[in-house]
C-alpha positions as CSV (number, residue, x, y, z in Angstrom):
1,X,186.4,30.7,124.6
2,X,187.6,32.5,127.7
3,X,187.7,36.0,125.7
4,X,184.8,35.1,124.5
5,X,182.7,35.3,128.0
6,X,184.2,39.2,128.4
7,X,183.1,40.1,125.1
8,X,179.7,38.6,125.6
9,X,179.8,40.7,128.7
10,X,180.6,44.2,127.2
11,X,178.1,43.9,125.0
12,X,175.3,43.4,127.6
13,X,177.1,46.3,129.5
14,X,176.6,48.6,126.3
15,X,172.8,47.7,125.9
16,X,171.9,48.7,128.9
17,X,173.9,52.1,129.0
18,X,171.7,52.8,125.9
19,X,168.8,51.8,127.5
20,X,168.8,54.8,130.4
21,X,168.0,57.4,127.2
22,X,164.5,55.1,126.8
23,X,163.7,54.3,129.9
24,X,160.5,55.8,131.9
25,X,160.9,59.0,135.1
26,X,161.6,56.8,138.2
27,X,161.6,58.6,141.5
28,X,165.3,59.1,143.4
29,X,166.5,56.0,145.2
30,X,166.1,57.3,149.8
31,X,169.0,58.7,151.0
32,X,171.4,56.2,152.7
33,X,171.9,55.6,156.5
34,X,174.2,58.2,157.2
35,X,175.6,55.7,160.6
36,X,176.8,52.4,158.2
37,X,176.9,51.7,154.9
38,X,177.3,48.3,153.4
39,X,180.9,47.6,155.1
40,X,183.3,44.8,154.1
41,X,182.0,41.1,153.0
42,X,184.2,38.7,153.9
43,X,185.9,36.6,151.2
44,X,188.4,37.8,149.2
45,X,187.1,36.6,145.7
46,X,189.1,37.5,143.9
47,X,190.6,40.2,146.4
48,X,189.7,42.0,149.2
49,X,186.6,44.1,148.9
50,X,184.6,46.7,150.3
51,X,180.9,47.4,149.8
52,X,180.4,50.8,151.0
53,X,183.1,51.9,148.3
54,X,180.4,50.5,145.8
55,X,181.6,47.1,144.8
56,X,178.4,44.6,144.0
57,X,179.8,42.0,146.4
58,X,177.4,43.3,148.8
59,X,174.1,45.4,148.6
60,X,175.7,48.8,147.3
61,X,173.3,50.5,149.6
62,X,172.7,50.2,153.5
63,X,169.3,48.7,154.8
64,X,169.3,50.2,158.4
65,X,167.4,53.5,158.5
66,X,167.1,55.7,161.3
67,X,163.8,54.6,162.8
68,X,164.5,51.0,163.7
69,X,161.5,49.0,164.9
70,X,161.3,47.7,168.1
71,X,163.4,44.1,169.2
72,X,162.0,41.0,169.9
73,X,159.1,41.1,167.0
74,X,158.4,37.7,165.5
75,X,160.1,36.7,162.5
76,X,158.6,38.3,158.7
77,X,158.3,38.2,155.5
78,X,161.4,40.6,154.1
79,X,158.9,43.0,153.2
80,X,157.7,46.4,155.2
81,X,155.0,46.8,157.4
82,X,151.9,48.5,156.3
83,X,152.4,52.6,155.9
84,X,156.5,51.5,156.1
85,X,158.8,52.0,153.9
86,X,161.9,49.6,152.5
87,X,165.2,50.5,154.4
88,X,167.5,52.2,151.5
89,X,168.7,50.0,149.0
90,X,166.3,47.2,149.8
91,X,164.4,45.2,147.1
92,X,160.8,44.0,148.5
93,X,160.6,40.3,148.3
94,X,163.6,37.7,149.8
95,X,165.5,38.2,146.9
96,X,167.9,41.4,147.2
97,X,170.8,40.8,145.0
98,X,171.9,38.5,141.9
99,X,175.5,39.4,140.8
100,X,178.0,38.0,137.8
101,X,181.2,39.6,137.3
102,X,184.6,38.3,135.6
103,X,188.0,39.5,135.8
104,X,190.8,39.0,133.4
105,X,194.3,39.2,134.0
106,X,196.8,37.6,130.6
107,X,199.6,36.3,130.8
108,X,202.4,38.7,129.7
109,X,206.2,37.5,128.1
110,X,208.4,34.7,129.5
111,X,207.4,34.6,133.8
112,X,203.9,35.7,133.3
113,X,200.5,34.1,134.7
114,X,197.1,34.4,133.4
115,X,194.3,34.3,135.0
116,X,190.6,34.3,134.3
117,X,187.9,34.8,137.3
118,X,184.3,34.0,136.8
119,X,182.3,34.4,139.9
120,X,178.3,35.0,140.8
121,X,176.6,35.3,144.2
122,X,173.0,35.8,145.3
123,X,172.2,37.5,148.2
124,X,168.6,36.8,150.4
125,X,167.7,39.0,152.9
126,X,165.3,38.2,155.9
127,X,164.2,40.2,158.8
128,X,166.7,39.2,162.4
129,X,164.0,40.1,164.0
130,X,162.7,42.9,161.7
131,X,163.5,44.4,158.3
132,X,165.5,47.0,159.7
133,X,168.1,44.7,161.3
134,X,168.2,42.1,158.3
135,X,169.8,38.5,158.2
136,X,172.0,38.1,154.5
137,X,172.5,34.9,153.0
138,X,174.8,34.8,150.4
139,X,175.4,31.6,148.4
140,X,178.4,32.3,145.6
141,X,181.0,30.0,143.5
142,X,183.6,31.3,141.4
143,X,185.6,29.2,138.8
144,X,189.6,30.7,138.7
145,X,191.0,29.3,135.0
146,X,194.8,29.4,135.1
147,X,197.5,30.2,132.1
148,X,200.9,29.5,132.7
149,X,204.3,29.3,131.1
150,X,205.1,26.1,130.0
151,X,208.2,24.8,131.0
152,X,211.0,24.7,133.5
153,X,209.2,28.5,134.9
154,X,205.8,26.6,135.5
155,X,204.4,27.6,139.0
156,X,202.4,24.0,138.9
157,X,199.1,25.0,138.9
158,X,195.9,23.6,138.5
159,X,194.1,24.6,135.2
160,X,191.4,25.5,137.3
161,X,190.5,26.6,140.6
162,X,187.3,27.2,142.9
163,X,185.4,29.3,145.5
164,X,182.0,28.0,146.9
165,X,181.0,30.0,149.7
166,X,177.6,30.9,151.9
167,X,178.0,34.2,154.1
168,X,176.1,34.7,156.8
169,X,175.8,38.7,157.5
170,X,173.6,40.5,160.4
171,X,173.4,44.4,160.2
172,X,172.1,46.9,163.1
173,X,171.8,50.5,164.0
174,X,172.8,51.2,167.6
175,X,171.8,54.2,168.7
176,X,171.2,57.4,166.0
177,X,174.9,57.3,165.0
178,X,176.5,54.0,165.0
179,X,176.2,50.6,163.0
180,X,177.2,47.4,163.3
181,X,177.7,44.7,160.5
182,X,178.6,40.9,161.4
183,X,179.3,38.0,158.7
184,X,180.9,34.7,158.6
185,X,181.5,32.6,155.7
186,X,182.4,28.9,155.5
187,X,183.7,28.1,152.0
188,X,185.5,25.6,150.1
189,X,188.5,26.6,148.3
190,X,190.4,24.0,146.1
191,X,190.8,22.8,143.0
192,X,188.4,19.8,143.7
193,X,190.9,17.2,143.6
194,X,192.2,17.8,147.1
195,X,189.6,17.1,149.1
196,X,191.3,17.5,152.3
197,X,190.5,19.5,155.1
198,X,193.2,22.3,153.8
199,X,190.4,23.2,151.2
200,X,188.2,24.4,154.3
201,X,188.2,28.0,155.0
202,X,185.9,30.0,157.9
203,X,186.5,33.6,156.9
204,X,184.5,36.5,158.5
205,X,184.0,40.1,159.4
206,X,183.4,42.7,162.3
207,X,182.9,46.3,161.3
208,X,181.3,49.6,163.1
209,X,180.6,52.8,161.3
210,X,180.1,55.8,163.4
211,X,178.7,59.6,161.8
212,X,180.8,62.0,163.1
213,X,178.9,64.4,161.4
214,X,176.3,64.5,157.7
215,X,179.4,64.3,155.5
216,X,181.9,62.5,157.1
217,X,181.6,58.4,158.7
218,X,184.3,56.4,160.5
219,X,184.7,52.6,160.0
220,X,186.7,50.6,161.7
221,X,186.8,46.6,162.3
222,X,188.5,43.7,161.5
223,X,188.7,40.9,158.3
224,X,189.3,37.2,159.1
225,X,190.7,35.6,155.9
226,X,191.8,32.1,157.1
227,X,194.8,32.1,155.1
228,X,198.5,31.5,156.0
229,X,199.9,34.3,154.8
230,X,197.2,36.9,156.0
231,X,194.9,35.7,158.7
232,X,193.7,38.5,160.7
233,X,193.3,42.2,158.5
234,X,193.2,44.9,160.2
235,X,190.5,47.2,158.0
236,X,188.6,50.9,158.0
237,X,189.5,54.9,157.3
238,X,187.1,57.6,156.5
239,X,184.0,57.5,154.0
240,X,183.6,61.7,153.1
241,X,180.9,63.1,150.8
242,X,181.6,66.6,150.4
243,X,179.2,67.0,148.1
244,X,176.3,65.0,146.2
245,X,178.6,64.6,143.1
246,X,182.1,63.6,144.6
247,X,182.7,60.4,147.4
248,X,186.3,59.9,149.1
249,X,186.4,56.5,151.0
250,X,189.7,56.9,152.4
251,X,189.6,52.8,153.9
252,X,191.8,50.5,153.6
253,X,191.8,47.6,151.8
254,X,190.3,49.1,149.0
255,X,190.9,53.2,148.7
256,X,188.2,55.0,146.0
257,X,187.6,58.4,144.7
258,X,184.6,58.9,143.2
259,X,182.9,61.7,141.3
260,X,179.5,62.0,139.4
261,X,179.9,62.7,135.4
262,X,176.6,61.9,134.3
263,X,173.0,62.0,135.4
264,X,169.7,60.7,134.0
265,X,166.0,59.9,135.5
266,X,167.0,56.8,135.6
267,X,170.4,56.1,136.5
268,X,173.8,57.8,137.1
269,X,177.3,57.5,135.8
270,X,180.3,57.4,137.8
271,X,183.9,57.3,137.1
272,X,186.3,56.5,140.1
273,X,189.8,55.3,140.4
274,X,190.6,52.6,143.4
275,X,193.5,50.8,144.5
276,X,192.9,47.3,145.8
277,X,195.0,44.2,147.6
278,X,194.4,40.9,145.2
279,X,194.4,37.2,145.7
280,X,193.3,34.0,147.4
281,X,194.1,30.5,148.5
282,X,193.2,27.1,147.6
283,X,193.7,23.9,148.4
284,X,195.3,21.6,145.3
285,X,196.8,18.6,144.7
286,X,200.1,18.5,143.1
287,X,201.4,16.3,140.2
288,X,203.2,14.4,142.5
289,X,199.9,13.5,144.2
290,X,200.8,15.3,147.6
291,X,198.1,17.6,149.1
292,X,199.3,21.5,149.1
293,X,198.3,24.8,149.8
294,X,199.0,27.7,147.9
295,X,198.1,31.2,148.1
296,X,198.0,34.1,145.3
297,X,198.4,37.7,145.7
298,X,198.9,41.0,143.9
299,X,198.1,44.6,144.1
300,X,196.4,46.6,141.7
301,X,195.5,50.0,140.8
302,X,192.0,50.6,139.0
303,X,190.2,53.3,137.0
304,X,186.8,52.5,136.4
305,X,183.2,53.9,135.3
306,X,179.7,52.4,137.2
307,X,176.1,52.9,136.5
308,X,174.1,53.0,139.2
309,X,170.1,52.9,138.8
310,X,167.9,55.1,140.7
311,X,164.9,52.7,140.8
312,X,167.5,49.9,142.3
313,X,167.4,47.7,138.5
314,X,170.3,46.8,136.7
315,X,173.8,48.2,138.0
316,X,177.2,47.9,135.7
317,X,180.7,48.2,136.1
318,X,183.4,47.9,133.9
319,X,187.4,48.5,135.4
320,X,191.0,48.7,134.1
321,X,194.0,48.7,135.3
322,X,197.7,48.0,136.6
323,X,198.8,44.7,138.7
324,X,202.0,44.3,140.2
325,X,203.8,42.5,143.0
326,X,202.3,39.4,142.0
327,X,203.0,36.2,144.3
328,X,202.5,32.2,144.2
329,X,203.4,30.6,147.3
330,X,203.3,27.0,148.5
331,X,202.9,26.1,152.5
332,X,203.2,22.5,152.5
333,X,205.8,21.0,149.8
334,X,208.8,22.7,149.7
335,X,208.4,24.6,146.5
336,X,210.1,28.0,145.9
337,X,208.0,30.9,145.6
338,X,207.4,32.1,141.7
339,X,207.0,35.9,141.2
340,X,204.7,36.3,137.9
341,X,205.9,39.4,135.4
342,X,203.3,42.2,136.1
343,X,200.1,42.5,134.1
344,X,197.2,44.3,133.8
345,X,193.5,43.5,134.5
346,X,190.0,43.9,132.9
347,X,186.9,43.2,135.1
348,X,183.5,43.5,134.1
349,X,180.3,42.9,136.2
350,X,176.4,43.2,136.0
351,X,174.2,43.0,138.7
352,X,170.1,43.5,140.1
């Protein structure tokens, strides 16, 4: 059933890149904020990502153009004024975003760990005061199901583990070359049989983006995860476009190359390769019955391929690649740590 979901997935994946041959001349998406794209969200589900390197945890394009309207205007529907245009990457209506993605890592020989993510957010913008400084609310769950090893090498586990979440993100320009992008995000992270205040996490984000020049941006800010064993993240690099068909975003957490392969009316195809930081913490309750905390992580290096639509429909995403360092850790029983054999990953993801 689990393999089944991923399949399921693939094949929606491969519809759709057969649809761009069919589909009607759309006009070329506006050309992005050149001061801030979509920085970091906040929760690490299931690792640390970064929007302006593409991923669909966020709007994959900024919504603060250059001619911001003036403060202090009275609250609006999240649609333009008349003879105003959309900020870039903006949908008209409340509604910007609906995402599903899911991420499969098996379990591989005798210390291995599988693990199965299944996640979905939507995201609804409103103007904070206006359109051009926008408001995010982002309501997501993710379900986490969990293979182990039976036996005397079983990291005690839940079978299954969850993320519910609601972000809270507030985007401005300041000035013609510098951005600012706020979020917080209360969430519940257990395996819903501790329900203890240990399943309550507050994460959040503070990032600025400054254009140092047409090609080249500078980010820099900070990630608040919440979690004992990384609480405060230090985050940013450089984003460089060189040219239309190539995209460095030299920032760490999450590292990307990029280069255009394929281009259509409709949509274009991208291949990149990414290296990321992986994992998360939970609340659970162990067979015992005593409350514990215990945190996952891994790191992982990704080749992938996206399609990105020029009329801001259906985007796709499909990665591979190679996790190592792989960590479970318990903060509250004393439990030794279990280091899972390496394993690779397969992540697939649609979103509007």
């Amino acid at each position: 059933m689990r393999l089944l979901i991923p399949l399921l997935l693939l094949a929606l994946l491969a519809a759709a890149g057969r649809a761009d041959e069919n589909e009607a001349t759309s006009p070329e998406p506006s050309a992005p904020f050149p001061g801030l794209t979509s920085l970091p969200p906040v929760a690490d589900r299931p690792s640390l990502r970064i929007a302006a390197l593409g991923d669909p945890q966020d709007l994959s394009e900024p919504l603060l153009p250059d001619d911001l309207a003036p403060p202090g205007q009275p609250p609006q529907e999240f649609s333009p004024p008349a003879g105003r245009k959309l900020p870039p990457g903006a949908k008209p209506g409340a509604l910007q975003q609906l995402i599903f993605t899911t991420t499969e890592l098996p379990r591989l020989g005798n210390n291995g760990l599988g693990l199965t993510w299944l996640e979905t957010s939507a995201t609804i913008g409103m103007p904070a005061p206006t359109v051009d400084s926008p408001l995010l609310v982002t309501p997501g769950f993710g379900t986490v199901f969990v293979d182990e090893v039976p036996g005397p090498l079983d990291p005690g586990l839940p079978s299954q583990l969850y993320d519910a979440y609601i972000q809270a993100r507030w985007m401005r320009k300041i000035g013609q070359r510098l951005g600012v992008d706020l979020a917080v995000s209360p969430g519940w992270y257990s395996d819903f049989v501790n329900d203890s205040s240990q399943a309550l996490r507050v994460t959040g984000h503070g990032f600025g983006a400054w254009e140092a020049n047409e090609n080249l941006r500078v980010v820099a800010g900070v990630i608040y995860l919440d979690r004992y064993d990384v609480n405060l993240l230090p985050a940013g690099g450089l984003l460089w476009t060189p040219s239309e068909d190539r995209r460095f975003e030299l920032i760490f957490p999450r590292p990307r190359a990029a280069w255009r392969v394929r281009e259509t009316p409709t949509a274009s195809q991208w291949a990149y390769v990414a290296a990321e930081f992986g994992g998360n913490q939970w609340a659970v309750r162990r067979d015992s019955g005593a409350n514990d905390v215990v945190v996952y992580h891994d790191y992982r290096l990704i080749a992938g391929w996206e399609r990105k639509p020029a009329d801001l429909g259906i985007s796709w995403r499909l990665e591979g690649g190679y996790v190592f360092s792989r960590l479970v850790e318990y903060y509250i029983t004393d439990t030794a740590d279990y280091h899972p054999g390496d394993t690779f990953m397969v992540r697939g993801g649609v979103w509007y």
